[in-house]
GUFIRO-423155 format. One record per residue (C-alpha): residue in one letter; x, y, z. Coordinates in steps of 0.001 Angstrom, whole numbers, padded with zeros to 6 digits, always signed. Each point is the difference from the previous one (the first is absolute). Layout:
N
AXYZ
...
This chain:
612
X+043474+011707-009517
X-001982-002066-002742
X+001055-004051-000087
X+001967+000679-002905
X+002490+002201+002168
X-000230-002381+002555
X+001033-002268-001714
X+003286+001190-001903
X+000891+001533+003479
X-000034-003142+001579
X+002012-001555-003049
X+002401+002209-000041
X+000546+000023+003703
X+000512-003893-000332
X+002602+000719-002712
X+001765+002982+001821
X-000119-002481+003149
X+001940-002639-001982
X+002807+002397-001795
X+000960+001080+002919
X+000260-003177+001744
X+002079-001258-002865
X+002095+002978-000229
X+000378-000309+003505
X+000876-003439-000241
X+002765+000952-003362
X+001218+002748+002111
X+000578-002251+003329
X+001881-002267-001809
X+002403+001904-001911
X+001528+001147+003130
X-000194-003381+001044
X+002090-001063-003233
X+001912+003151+000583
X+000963-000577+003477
X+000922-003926-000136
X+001867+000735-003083
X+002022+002392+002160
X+000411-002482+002651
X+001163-002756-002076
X+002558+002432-002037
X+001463+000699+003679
X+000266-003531+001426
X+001478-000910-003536
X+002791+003220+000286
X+000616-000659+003261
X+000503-004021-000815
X+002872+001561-002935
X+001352+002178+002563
X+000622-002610+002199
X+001316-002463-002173
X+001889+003113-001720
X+001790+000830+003378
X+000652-003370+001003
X+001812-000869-003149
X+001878+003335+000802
X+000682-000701+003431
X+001367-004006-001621
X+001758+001668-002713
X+002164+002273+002532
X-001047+003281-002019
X-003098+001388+002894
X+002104+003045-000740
X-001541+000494-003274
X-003591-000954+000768
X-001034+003844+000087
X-000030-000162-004078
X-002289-003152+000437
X-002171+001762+001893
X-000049+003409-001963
X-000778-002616-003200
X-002764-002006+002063
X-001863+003880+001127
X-000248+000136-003820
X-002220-002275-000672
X-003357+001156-001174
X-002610+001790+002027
X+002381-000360+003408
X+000889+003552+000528
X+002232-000805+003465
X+001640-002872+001019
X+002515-000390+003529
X+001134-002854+001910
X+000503+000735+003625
X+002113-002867+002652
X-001245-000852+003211
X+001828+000751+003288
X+001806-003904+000107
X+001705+000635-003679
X+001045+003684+000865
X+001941-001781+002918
X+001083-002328-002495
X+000971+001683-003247
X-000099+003776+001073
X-002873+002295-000866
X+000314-000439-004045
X-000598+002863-002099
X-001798+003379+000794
X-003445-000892-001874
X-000023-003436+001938
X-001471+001530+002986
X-003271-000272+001753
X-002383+003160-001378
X-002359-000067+001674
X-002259-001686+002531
X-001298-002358-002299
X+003765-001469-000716
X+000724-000290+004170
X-003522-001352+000046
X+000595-002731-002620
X+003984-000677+001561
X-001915-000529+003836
X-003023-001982-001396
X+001251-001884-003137
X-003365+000347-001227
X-000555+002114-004075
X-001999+002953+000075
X-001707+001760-003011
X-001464+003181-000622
X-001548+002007-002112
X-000027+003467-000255
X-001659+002064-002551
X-001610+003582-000981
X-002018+001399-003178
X+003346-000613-002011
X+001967-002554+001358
X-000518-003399+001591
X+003082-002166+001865
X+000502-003181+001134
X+002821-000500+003064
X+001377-003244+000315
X+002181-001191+002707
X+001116-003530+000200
X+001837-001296+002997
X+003034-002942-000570
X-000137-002499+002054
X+002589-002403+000814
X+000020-003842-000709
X+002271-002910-000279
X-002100-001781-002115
X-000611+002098-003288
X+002222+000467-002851
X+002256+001853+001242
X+001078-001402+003321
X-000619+003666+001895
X+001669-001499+002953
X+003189-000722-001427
X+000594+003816-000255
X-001467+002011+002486
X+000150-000900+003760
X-003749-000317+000466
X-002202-002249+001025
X-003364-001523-001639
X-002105+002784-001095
X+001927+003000+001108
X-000621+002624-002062
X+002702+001142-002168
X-001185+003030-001433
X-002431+001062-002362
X-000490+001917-003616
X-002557+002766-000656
X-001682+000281-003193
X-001964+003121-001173
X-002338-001250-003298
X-002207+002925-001793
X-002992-001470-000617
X-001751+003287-001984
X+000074-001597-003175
X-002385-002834+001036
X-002127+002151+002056
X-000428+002531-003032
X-000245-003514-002572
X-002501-001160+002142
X-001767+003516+000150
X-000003+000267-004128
X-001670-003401+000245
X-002637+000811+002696
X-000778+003384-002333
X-000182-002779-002476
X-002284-002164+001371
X-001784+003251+001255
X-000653+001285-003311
X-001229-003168-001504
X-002206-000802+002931
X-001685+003527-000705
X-000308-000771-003707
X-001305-003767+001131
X-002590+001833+002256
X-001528+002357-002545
X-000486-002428-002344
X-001357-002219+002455
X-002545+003134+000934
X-000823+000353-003698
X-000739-003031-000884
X-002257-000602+003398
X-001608+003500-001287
X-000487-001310-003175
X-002062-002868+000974
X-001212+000485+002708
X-001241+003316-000773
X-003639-001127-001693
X-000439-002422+002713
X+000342+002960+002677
X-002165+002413-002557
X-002649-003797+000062
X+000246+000465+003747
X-000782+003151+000485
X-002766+000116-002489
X-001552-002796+002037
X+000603+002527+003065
X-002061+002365-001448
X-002968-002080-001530
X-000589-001657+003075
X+000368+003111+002446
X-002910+001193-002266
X-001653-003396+000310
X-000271+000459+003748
X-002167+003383-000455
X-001930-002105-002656
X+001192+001517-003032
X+000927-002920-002470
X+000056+002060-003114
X+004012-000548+000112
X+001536-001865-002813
X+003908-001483+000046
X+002530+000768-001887
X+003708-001596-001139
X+002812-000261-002050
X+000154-003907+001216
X-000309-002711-002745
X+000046-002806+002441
X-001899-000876+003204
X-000430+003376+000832
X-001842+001266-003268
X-002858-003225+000918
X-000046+001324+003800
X-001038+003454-001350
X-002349-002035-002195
X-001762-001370+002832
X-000026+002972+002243
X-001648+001839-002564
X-002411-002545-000847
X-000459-000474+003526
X-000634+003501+000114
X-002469+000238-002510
X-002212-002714+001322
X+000150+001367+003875
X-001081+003803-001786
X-002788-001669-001794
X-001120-001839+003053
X+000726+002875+002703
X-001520+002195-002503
X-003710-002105+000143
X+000498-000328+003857
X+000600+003713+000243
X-003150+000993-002153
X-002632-002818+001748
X+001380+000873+003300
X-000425+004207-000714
X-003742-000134+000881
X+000982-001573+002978
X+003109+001948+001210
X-002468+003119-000265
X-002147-001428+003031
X+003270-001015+002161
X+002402+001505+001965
X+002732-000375-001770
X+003256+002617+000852
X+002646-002072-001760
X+001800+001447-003016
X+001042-003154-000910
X-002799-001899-003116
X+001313-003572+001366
X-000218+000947+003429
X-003082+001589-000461
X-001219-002711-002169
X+000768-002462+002581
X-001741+002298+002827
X-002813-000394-002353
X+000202-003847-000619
X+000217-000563+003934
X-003331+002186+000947
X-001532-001450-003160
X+000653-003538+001472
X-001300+001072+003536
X-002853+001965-001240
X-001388-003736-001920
X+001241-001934+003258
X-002388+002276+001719
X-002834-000534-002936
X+000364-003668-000008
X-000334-000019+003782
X-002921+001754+000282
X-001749-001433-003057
X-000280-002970+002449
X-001521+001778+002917
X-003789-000461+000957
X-001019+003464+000004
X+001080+003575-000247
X+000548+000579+003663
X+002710-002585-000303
X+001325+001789-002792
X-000074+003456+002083
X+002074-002027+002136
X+002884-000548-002103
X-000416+003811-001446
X+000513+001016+003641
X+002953-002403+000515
X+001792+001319-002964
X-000092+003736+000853
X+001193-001007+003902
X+003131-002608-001123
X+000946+001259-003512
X-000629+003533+000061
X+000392+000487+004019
X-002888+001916+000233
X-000535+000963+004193
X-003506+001805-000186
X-002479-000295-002927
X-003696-000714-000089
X-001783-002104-002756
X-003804+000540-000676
X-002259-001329-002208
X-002787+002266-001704
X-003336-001443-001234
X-000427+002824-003302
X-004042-000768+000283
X-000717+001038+003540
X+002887+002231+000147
X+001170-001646+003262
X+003783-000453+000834
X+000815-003054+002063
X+003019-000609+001888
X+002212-002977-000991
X+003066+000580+001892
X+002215+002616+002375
X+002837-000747+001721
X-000702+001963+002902
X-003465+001659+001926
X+000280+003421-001490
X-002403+000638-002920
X+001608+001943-003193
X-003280+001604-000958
X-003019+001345+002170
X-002816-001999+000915
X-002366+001361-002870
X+002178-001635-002678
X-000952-002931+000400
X-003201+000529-000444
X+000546+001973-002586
X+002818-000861-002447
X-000511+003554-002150
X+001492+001467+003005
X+003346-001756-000722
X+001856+002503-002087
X+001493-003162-001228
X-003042-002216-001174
X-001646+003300-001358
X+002770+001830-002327
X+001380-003907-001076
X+003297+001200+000461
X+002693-000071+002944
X+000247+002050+002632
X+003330+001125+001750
X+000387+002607+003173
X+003126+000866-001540
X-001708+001586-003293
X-002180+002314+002355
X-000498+000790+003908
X-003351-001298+000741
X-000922-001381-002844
X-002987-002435+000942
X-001810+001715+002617
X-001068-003656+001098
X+003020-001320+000391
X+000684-000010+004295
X+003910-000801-000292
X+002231+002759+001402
X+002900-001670-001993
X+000860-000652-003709
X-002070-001679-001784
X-001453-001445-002869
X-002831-001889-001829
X+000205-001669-003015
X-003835-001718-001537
X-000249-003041-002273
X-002946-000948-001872
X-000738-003259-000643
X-002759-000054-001700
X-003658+002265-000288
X-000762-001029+003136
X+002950-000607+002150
X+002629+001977+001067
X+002939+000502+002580
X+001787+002611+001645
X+003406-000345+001472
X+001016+002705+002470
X+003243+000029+001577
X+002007+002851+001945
X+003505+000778+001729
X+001886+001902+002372
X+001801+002229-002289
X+000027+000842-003674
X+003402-002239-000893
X-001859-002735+000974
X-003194+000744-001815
X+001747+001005-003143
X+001576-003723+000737
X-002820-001892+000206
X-002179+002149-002519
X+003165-001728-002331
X-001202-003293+000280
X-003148+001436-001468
X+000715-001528-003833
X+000967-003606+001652
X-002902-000080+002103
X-002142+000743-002636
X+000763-002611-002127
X-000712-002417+003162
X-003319+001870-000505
X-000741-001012-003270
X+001464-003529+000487
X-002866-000350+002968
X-002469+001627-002202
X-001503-002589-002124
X+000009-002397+002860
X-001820+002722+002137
X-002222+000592-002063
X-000771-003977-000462
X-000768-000515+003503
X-001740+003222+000455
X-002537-001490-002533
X+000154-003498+001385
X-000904+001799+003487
X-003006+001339-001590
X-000829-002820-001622
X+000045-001870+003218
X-001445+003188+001801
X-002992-000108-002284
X-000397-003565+000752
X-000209+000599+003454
X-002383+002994-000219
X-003736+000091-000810
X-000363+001036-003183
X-003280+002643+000751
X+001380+001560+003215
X+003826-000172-000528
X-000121-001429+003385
X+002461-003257+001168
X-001703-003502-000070
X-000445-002852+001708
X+002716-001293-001336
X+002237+002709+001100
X-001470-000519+003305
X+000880-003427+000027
X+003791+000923-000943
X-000140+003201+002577
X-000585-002256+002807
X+002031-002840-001125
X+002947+002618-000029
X-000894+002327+003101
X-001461-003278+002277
X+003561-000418+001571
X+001692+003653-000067
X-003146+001160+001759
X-000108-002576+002681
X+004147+001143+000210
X-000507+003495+000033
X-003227-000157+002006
X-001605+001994-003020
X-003877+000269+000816
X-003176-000424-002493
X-003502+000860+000442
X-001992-001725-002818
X-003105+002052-001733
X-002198-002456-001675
X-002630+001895-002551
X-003072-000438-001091
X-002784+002198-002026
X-003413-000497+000889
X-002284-001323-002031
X+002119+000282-003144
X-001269-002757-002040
X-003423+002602-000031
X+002087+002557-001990
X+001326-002233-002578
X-003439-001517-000553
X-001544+003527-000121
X+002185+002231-001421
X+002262-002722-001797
X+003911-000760+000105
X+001301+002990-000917
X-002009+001522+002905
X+001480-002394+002087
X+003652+000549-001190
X-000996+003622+001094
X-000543-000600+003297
X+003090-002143+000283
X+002539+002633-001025
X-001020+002218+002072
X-000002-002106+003057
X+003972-001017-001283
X+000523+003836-000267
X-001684+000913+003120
X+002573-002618+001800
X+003135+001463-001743
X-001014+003317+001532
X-000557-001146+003627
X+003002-002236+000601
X+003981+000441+000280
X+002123-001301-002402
X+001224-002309+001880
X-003513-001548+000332
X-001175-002390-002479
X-003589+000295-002037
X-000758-003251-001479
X-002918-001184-002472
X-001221-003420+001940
X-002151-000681-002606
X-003302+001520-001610
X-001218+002535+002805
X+002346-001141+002603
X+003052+002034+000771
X+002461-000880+002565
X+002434+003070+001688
X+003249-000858+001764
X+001026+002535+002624
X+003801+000338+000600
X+000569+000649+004115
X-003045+000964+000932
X-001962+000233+003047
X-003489-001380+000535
X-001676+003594+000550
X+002265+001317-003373
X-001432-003682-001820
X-003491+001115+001174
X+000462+003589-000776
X+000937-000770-003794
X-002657-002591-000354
X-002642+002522+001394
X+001312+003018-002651
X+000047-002632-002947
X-003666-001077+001030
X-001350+003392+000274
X+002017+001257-003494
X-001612-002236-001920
X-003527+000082+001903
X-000117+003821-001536
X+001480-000831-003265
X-002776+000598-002532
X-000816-002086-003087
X-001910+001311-002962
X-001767-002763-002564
X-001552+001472-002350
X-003380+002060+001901
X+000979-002317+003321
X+002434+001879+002598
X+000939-002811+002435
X+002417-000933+002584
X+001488-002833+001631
X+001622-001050+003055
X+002422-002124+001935
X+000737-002970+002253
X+003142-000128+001626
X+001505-002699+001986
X+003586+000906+001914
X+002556-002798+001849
X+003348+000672+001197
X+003225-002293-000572
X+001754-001343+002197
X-002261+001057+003108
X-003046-002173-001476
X+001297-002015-001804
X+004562-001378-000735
X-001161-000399-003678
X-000978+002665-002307
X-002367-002255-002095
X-001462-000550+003474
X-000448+003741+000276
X-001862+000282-002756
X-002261-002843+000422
X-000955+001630+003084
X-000318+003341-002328
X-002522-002234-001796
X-001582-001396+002868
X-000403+003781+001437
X-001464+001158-003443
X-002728-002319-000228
X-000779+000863+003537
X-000448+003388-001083
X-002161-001210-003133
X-002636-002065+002495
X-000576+002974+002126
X-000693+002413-001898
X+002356+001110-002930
X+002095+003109-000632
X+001853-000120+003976
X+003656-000666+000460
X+000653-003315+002838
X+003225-000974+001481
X+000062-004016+000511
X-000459-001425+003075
X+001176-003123+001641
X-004001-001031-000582
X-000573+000095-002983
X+002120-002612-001162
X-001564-003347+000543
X+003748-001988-000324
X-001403-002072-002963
X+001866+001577-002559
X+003434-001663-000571
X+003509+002034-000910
C-alpha cells in the first residue's frame, strides 16, 4: 500500500469512526426522547385520571366513570388503559368494575410496593411502553384522599396501567439516523476526494523522492524529480535535482580517479559509494603508512612496518619476506614468522631459482601441483615479487592450511600491493642512502669495510658481545716489503697486489667474519666465535694463499708475502681496540723476526706503555 492509500484509508477510517459515533449518539437519544416522552404522557394521564375519578367519586356519578375511562384510553398513541383498586378500597367500595382488576403481576406488584414500574417491550415491528403508576394516599394534597377512603398516610389505593406505542418514534428516529447515514457517506466521499485531490501530487512528490534516493544509495544519481506542485513542492524537486546533478558530477570524477585504484583493491561491494568509501579509507591508510615511513631512518625500519601491516591488517599467520640483491643474484631473508624456510637452501643463493623472482610474475599452488620445485612447503602457498628498482627487489611468500584460506589471503593481493608501491619510493631512497653510506664505509679499491666502519662495528657490537659472550680473534695484516713494488713496478702494480690480498680474504673467511682495509697494506680480519687453533688455522691458509699468488709486471714474475699478527677478545684483552693493539703489537713482532710468519701475542710483548 503506497502513502497515498495510506493515507485516504486512514481518513476515511477517522470519518467512518465519527458517523458512527454520531449516529450512535442521534440514535441513543431518540429513544431517550421517545421513552421520557412516554413517561411524562403517563404520569400526566394518570394525574387526569385521578382528578377525573375524584371529581366523579365528589359528583356522586362513579357509576358513570367507565365512559371517562373508555374516552381517556383514546387518547393518542395509548393503546390500553385500566385502573385496578387495592385490597383496602375493595373492602371499602366493593371490587368496581370487571376491567378494574389486577392483570397481572406487575399490577399486585405495584398495589404491595407502591412503587411505578415501566417497561418496554418491542420486536422488528412494534415497540411498547407499560406504565403502571401506583396512588398513594395523602391528607395533604388537593384532594384530601383521607376524607374518602379509610386509609392511612401512603396506603396505596390502587393503580392505572398505561400501554403507549412508541413505533412511530423509533421508526422517526430510524428515517433520521438513515438520514444522517446517508449524508455522512456523501460528507465522507467528498472529504476522500478532496484529500485525493490534493494530496495526491504530494504522495506522487513522495514517492518520487522514494525512488531517487533508493537509487542514490547504490550510487546512481542520474534520477531527476518530477511534479504537478506549483508551490513548495515544485522548489523541493528543484533542489533535489540540482542536488542531484552536482553529487553525479562529483561522484562521477571520484568514480573515474578512483577506477585505477579500485582495480588494485579488494573490493566485493556492489555498491559505487560503498565501494568508493572502501576506497577512500585504504587510500587514507595506505598515505598514513607512506607518511610514517617517509620518516624512518632506513629501509629495515620500513620492512618493519611492511611486516606489521600484513600481520594486523591483513591477519597474515605464516609468510616470509626476503630481500634480493638483482646484481649478485643473492636472496636475503628479511622476515618469517616462524623457523620453517618456504624455499630450499639454494635459493638464496641463487634468486633464479625462485620461480617467482625469475618468471616476474606470481606464483600460486592452487594454479598447479608442484609448481616451484624449490618451494619446501607441504601446504598452500604462494609468492608474489616486487621490484623496486634495477637493482632491488623483494619477494613475499606466504602459505596456508587449506585452499579457502589461501584463496583468502591471495585476495588481499590488490590491497597489499598498493602498500607495495606506497613503500616503494621510500625503499628505494634508503636503499640508495645505504649505499651511499655503504660506499663511505668501504675502501674504494678493494670493496672492503673501513676504518671507519670498524670504528662503528665495535662501537655497536662492544656491549652485545660482552652480553652474549660473543668471541673475536683479531688478524692484523701486513705485506712485506710493499713500498718495493710500488716504487718498482708503480701504483697500479701496487693496487694489484692489494686486490688480490682483499680477494684472497673474502675467500678464506665466513661471512660472519669481517675483512677490513686498515690502511695502505694493512688489513685487519675479525673472526666471529672462534677458537685460537681455528684463528691460527685461518691466519696460516691466508698467509700461505697469498705467499703462492703470482704477480706478473711486465717481463718480472714476482711474489709477495705476509705478516700476520692474531689476539683474542675478551681472553687477552675486555676491549676490542685492546685486541687489536695487541694484533699490532703481534704483527710487528712477526716483522722483526723475520717476515712472512703468522704470531699470536703474548703477555710479553707488550711493554704497558701504550695507553687505551
Amino acid at each position: 500500500m503506497n502513502a497515498n492509500r495510506k493515507i485516504l484509508f486512514i481518513v476515511a477510517l477517522m470519518l467512518i469512526g465519527l458517523a458512527v459515533a454520531t449516529i450512535t449518539n442521534v440514535a441513543l437519544n431518540f429513544r431517550d426522547y421517545g421513552y421520557n416522552n412516554a413517561i411524562e404522557k403517563s404520569k400526566m394521564t394518570a394525574e387526569i385520571v385521578r382528578d377525573g375519578l375524584t371529581a366523579h367519586m365528589v359528583n356522586g356519578i362513579m357509576d358513570k366513570r367507565e365512559f371517562f375511562l373508555a374516552n381517556i384510553a383514546n387518547i393518542k398513541d395509548v393503546q390500553k388503559l385500566w385502573i385496578v383498586r387495592s385490597e383496602n378500597v375493595v373492602a371499602q367500595h366493593g371490587e368496581g368494575l370487571e376491567n378494574e382488576r389486577p392483570r397481572d403481576a406487575i399490577d399486585r406488584q405495584v398495589l404491595k410496593d407502591g412503587v411505578a414500574v415501566r417497561n418496554i417491550s418491542e420486536d422488528a415491528q412494534n415497540a411498547v411502553l407499560r406504565v403502571t403508576i401506583p396512588y398513594i394516599a395523602t391528607a395533604y394534597g388537593n384532594p384530601n384522599c383521607l376524607a374518602c377512603h379509610n386509609a392511612k398516610e401512603g396506603d396505596v389505593l390502587g393503580a392505572i396501567s398505561m400501554e403507549f406505542n412508541i413505533n412511530d418514534i423509533r421508526q422517526t428516529g430510524a428515517m433520521t439516523i438513515a438520514k444522517i447515514f446517508g449524508i455522512n457517506v456523501i460528507f465522507i466521499i467528498i472529504a476522500l476526494w478532496v484529500t485525493n485531490h490534493y494530496f495526491k501530487p504530494y504522495m506522487k512528490l513522495f514517492e518520487n523522492l522514494q525512488n531517487g534516493i533508493k537509487r542514490a544509495r547504490t550510487g546512481d544519481f542520474s534520477f531527476r524529480f518530477t511534479t504537478t506542485l506549483k508551490d513548495a513542492g515544485s522548489e523541493v524537486a528543484d533542489q533535489m535535482n540540482t542536488l542531484f546533478q552536482k553529487m553525479e558530477e562529483t561522484f562521477g570524477g571520484i568514480k573515474h580517479n578512483l577506477n585505477t585504484f579500485a582495480s588494485r583493491s579488494n573490493i566485493s561491494s556492489n555498491d559505487p559509494l560503498s565501494t568508493a568509501g572502501i576506497i577512500i579509507q585504504e587510500l587514507s591508510d595506505v598515505y598514513k603508512f607512506k607518511k610514517t615511513i617517509e620518516h624512518d631512518a632506513n629501509k629495515d625500519a620500513v620492512y618493519e612496518r611492511f611486516i606489521y601491516v600484513l600481520k594486523e591488517k591483513f591477519l597474515f599467520e605464516h609468510f616470509a619476506l626476503y630481500e634480493v640483491d638483482k646484481n649478485s643474484k643473492e636472496r636475503k631473508l628479511i622476515h618469517i614468522t616462524d623457523h620453517k624456510s618456504f624455499c630450499l637452501p639454494s635459493v638464496d643463493k641463487d634468486a633464479n631459482e625462485c620461480r617467482g623472482y625469475r618468471t616476474a610474475s606470481d606464483v600460486y599452488s592452487t594454479d598447479f601441483p608442484n609448481i616451484c620445485a624449490n618451494c619446501a612447503e607441504d601446504k598452500e602457498y604462494s609468492c608474489i615479487p616486487f621490484n623496486i628498482n634495477d637493482d632491488l627487489s623483494l619477494i613475499l611468500s606466504y602459505s596456508a592450511k587449506d585452499t579457502e584460506t589461501i584463496e583468502r589471503m591471495n585476495l588481499a593481493l590488490p590491497s597489499i600491493r598498493n602498500y607495495f608501491e606506497a613503500a616503494k619510493a621510500v625503499i628505494e631512497s634508503r636503499s640508495l642512502m645505504d649505499k651511499l653510506r655503504d660506499s663511505s664505509l668501504r675502501d674504494g679499491a678493494t670493496g672492503l669495510y673501513n676504518r671507519r666502519f670498524l670504528e662503528e662495528f665495535i662501537d655497536k657490537s662492544s656491549e652485545q658481545a660482552a652480553r652474549s659472550h660473543i668471541t673475536y680473534a683479531v688478524l692484523m695484516i701486513d705485506i712485506d716489503y710493499f713500498k718495493m713494488v710500488n716504487d718498482t713496478y708503480g701504483h697500479d702494480a701496487g693496487d694489484v697486489v692489494i686486490k688480490s690480498l682483499s680477494e684472497i680474504l673474502v675467500q678464506s673467511i665466513r661471512k660472519a667474519d669481517l675483512p677490513v682495509r686498515y690502511g695502505g697494506e694493512e688489513f685487519l680480519v675479525l673472526l666471529h666465535n672462534t677458537t685460537p687453533e681455528g684463528a691460527l688455522g685461518v691466519a696460516e691458509k691466508i698467509r700461505t694463499v697469498f705467499n703462492d699468488k703470482k704477480f706478473q709486471f711486465g717481463n718480472d714474475s714476482i711474489q709477495k708475502t705476509l705478516s700476520i699478527g692474531i689476539a683474542h677478545f675478551p681472553t687477552q684483552a675486555d676491549s676490542i681496540w685492546k685486541v687489536i693493539k695487541f694484533a699490532d703489537i703481534a704483527l710487528y713482532e712477526g716483522k722483526h723476526t723475520g717476515r712472512n710468519r703468522v704470531i699470536e701475542f703474548e703477555d710479553r710483548m707488550f711493554s704497558g706503555g701504550d695507553q687505551f
